[in-house]
N, C-alpha and C positions, 0 to 999 in steps of 0.2 A: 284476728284469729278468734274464733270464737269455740266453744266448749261445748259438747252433747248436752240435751235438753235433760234432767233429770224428773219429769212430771211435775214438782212443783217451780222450783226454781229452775235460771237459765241467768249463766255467767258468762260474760265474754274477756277477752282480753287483748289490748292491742299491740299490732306486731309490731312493738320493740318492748314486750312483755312489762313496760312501767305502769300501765293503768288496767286492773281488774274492775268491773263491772258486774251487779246483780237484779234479775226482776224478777219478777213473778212471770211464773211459764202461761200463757194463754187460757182462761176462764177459770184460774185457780182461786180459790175462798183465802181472801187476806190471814180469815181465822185458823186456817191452818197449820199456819207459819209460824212455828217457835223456833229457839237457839238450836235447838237439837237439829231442825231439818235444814239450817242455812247452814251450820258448821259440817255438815254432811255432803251437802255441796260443793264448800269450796275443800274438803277434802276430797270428796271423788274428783274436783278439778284439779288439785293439785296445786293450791293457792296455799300460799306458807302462813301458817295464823299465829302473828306476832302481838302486840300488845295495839299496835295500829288498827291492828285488822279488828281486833276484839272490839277496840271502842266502836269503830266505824257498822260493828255487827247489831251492839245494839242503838247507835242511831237506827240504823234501817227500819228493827224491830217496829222501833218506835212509830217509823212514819208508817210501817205496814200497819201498825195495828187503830191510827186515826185517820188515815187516808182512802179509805175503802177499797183499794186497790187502782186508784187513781193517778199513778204516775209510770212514770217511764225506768231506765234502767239506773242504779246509783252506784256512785263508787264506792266499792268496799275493799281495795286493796293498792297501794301506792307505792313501785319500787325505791329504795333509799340508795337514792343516787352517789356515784362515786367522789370520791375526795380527790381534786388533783394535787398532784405537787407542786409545792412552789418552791422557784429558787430563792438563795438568799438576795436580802437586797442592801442600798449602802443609802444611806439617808445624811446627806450635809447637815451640820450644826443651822439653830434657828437664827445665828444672823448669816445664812449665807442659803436661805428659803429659798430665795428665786432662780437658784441654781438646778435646771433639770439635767437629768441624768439620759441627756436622749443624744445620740452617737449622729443622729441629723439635723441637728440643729444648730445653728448659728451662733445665735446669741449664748446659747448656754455652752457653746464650746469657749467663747471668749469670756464670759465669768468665769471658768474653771480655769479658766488657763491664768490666772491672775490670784489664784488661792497660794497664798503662801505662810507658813507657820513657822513662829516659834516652839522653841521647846519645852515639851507641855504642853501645848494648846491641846486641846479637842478638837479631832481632825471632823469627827461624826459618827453616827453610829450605824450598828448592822442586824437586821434581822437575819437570824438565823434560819435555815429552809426548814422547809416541811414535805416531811415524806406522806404519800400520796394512801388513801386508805377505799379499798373495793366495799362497793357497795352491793345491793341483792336485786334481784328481780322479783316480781311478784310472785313466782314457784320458787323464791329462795335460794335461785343459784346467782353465782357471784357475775358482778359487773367489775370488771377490773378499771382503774383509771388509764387514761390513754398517755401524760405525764407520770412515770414512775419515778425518773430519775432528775434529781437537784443534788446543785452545787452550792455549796457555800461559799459567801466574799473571801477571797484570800485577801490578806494583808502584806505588804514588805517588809525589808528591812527597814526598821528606823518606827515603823510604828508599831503598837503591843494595843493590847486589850484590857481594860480596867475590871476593874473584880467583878463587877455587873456582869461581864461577860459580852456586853456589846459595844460599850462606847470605845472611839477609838481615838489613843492619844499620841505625840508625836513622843520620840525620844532627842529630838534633835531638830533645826530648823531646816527647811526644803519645801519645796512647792509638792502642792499635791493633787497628784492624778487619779480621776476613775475611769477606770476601761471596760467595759463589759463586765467582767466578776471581777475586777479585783483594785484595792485603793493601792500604790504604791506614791511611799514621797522620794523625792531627785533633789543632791542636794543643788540646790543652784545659789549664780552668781547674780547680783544684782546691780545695773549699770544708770545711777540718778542724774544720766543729762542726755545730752542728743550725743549719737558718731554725728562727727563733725566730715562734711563731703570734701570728696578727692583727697584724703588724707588719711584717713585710718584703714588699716588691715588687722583685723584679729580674727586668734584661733583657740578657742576651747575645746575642754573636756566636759564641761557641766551644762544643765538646765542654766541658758541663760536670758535673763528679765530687763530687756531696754528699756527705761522709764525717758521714752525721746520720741527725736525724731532718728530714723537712719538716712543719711546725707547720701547724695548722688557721688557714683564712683569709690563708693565704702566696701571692704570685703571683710563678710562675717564667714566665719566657720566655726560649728560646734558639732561635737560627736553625739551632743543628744537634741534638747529641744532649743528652742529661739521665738522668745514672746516680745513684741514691741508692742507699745501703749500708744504709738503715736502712728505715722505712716512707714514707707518704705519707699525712698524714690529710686534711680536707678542705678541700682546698688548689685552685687554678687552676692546671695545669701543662701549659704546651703551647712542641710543641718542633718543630722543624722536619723533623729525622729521625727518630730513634729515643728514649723511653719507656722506660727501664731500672730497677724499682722491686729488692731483692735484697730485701726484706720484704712487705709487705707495701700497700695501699693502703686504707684505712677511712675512704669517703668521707659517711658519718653522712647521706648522701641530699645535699649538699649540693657537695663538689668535684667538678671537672670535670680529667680526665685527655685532652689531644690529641696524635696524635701524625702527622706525615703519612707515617710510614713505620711502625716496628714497635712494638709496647708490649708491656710483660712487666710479671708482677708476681707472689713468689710467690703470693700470695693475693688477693683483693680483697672488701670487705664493703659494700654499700651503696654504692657508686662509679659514676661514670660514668664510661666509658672508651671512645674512640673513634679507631679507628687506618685510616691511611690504607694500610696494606697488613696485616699479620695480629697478633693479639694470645696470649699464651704466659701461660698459667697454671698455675705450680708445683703448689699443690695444692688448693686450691677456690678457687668463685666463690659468694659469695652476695647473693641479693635487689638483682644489680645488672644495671646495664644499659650492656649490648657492645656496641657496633658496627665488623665489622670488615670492611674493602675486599678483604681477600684470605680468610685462612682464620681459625677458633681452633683454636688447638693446647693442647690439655689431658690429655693424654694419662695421666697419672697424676692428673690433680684429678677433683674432683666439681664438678658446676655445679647450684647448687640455689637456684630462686626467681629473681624479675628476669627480665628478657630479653636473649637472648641472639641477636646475628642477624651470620653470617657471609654474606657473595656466594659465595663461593667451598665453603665444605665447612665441617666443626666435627669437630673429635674429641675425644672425653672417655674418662674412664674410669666415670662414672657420671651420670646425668641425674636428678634428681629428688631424693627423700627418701624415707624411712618412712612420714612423717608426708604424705605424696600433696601435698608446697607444693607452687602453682601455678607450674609452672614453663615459659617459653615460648621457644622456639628457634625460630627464622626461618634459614634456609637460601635462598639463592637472590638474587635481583633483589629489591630490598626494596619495599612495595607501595608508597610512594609514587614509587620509582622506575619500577613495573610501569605506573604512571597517567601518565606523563611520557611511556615508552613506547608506549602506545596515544594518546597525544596526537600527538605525531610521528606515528605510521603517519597516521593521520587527516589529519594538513598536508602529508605526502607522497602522498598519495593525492588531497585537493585539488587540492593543483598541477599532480599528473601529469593530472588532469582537465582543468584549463584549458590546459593544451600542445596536449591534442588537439584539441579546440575551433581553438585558436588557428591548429592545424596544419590542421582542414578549411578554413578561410577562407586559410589563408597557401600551401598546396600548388599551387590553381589560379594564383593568382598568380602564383607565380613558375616555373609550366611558362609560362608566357605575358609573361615581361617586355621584352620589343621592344616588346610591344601596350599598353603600360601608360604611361598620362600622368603628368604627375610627381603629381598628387595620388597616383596609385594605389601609385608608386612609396615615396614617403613613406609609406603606409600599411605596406608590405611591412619596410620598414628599422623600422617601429615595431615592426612586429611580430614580427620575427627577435630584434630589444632584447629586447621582453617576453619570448619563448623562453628568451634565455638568462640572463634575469635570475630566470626560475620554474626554471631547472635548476640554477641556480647558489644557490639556496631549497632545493633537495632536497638537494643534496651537504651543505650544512650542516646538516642536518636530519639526515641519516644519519649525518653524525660525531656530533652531540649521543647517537643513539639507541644508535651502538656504546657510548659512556660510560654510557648508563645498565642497557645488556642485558648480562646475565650474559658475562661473559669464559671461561669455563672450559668445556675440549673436553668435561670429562667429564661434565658437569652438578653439579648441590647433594647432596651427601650429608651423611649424619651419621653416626660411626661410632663404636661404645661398645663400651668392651674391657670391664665389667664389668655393670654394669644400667641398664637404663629403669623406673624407677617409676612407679607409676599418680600420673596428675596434669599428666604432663608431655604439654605442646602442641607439637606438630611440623610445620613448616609449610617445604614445599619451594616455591617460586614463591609460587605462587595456588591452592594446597592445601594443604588442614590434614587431620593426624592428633591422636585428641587416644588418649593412651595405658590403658586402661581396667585393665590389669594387667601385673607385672613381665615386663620383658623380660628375659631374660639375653643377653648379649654372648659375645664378640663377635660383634656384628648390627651391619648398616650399612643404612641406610634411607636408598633411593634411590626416583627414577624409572626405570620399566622399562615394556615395550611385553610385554602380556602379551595374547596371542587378540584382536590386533589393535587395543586400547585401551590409554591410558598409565596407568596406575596407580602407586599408592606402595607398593614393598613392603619387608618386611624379610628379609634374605640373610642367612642365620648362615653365617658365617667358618668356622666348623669343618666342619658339615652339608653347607652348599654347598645346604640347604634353601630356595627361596623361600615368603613367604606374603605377600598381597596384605590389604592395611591397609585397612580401611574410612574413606574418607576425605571430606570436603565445600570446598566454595571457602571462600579464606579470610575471606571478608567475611561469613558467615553465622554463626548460631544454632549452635553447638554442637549434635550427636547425641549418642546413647549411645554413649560413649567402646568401644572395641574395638580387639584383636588378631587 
């Protein structure tokens, strides 16, 4: 954007109003040029003159008056950009440093999951947010920050805040969890040997801490989490929260893993594993079968053989094998959820049929109810009932069908930092890819709107290349597999 010539000077500005610029207008005497006629300028430009601008007026000066009019335009006015907000954050004590606070990651979900305090320890401490402060434009109007709004770390019960006002200490012993904004401790029970197999069933209330192994034919139950230090072989282990395995789980086709919040495990072989929000595998998965409500996060594993079926997204660092096992990833609304799905639309679609029905007969009616004898009237009150008893059928209808239709803005991906092998089945919704030869990664295979049709394609991360998958519905015959 640039500003009318005023015979000596000539200011521009550029369009996102952060940088003003000044020079001398076309065959103008450098000697010309005092404070008066450049502060003149940028107020007929309307350039806000702060203490910045002041300094930056007499550098100019300066070069106008040894330069002989020898250079080009300088900056003389710099917006003071805005301040974001930040949220609070929660920062582990310094012997427990290698503990990151990342919600995908592996390893540090299984060091947290192993933090356990006495009372009085020093849980860690918390910065406090910072509200966000608008900054100005070069004409001095406001930039506002695009972050206004933070949150600070909530704490739970059992822990308080030391006079400092950040550091955080327990009142009592319990393990201790960070979740996105907030540290709470759980008290738990702590178990110093292995479940012994085929022989133990137990059922808790608390965060409970296997310092073992869990033996084949073992059944755990807890209403909140369940961390073992060791493996988990083919055992019944279902927990109310969290699924924390630090080895391994080698379910011989036989155990069943539940979790209604997260599950982890470095490895898993022949397992079943089923988690009510997302699943984290160390470093492979084989010949077993995932199911997870939010995402898998495998980002250093391979996933080879079994099925694997995230609602939300899957990331790996390798799909498949050498050897082309048959390996199947499901992405999306899972199909028998897709069927639940069009079952709904179908009984909200009924309904909405009979309201209007209901509505052509009940409309004349009651433009007309003076004229109406009480048979007729009774008819009208029935049928107002029925309206709101079929709209009150849809509203429930639509809550069931949000639970079963994909939650996620961005849609199902799958995203592989190292390779796809020929073998492996890729199925986004109610679309199958089946993989015909090596992919290399990083590629993310998504749905995209490609010449006006939705297709699957694959996006290399590096390239920024799209290529469109030859793909068929997932209920069919297999094609000749292609890239």
């Amino acid at each position: 954007m640039s500003i009318a010539n005023q015979n000596l000077l000539e200011v521009s500005v550029d369009k996102n109003r952060k940088k003003a610029y000044i020079q001398l207008a076309p065959g103008v005497d450098p000697l010309s040029i005092d404070a008066r006629s450049v502060a003149n300028q940028l107020h007929i430009s309307k350039i806000a003159i702060n203490d910045g601008v002041k300094t930056k007026m007499r550098e100019f000066l300066d070069k106008v008056a040894g330069s002989k009019g020898r250079f080009g335009k300088v900056l003389i006015a710099e917006a003071m950009q805005p301040i974001e907000a930040q949220q609070g954050a929660f920062h582990w004590p310094d012997s427990a440093q290698e503990i990151q606070n990342s919600e995908e990651d592996f390893e540090s979900l299984i060091k947290q999951s192993a933090v356990f305090v006495t009372k009085g320890a020093v849980v860690g401490k918390i910065t406090p947010p910072k509200n966000g402060k608008a900054g100005f434009d070069v004409f001095g109007q406001t930039l506002p920050p695009e972050t206004t709004d933070c949150e600070p770390i909530q704490i739970s019960e059992g822990l308080q805040l030391a006079e400092d006002g950040i550091t955080v200490i327990s009142n009592r012993p319990g393990r201790v969890v960070f979740d996105s904004q907030s540290v709470a401790l759980y008290g738990a029970l702590e178990i110093d040997r292995d479940i012994k197999p085929h022989t133990e069933k137990r059922d808790w209330e608390d965060d409970v801490i296997v310092r073992g192994n869990v033996g084949e034919s073992s059944t755990l139950t807890t209403t909140q989490s369940l961390i073992v230090t060791d493996s988990v072989e083919a055992a019944e282990v279902l927990a109310g929260n969290d699924i924390i395995v630090h080895c391994g789980i080698i379910g011989k086709g036989k155990g069943k893993i539940a979790a209604s919040r997260d599950t982890a495990a470095k490895f898993c072989e022949d397992a079943d594993i089923r988690s009510g929000r997302n699943v984290f595998i160390g470093t492979s998965a084989i010949n077993s079968r995932i199911r997870a409500t939010g995402h898998v996060f495998a980002a250093n594993a391979s996933i080879v053989g079994g099925e694997t079926q995230a609602r939300l997204g899957l990331e790996a660092q390798s799909l498949g094998s050498d050897s082309a096992a048959p390996t199947s990833i499901h992405v999306g609304v899972p199909p028998e959820d897709i069927q639940k799905v069009r079952e709904l639309d179908e009984f909200i679609r009924d309904r909405r049929a009979k309201i209007e029905k209901i509505k052509i007969t009940l409309g004349p009616l009651q433009a007309n109810l003076k004229q109406l004898n009480n048979s007729q009237k009774e008819q009208v009150t029935e049928l107002a009932f029925e309206v709101d008893s079929l709209e009150t059928e849809i509203a429930d209808a639509e809550k069931k069908r949000m639970q079963y239709a994909n939650s996620s803005s961005e849609g199902p991906y799958v995203k592989v930092l190292s390779i796809i092998h020929e073998g492996v089945q890729i199925t986004l919704e109610d679309t199958t890819v089946s993989i015909g030869s090596k992919m290399k990664g990083p590629i993310r295979i998504e749905r995209r709107k490609v010449r006006g049709a939705t297709e699957i394609v694959a996006v290399s991360e590096t390239m920024g290349s799209v290529t469109i998958l030859k793909s068929r519905p997932a209920d069919s015959t297999p094609q000749e597999a292609t890239t």
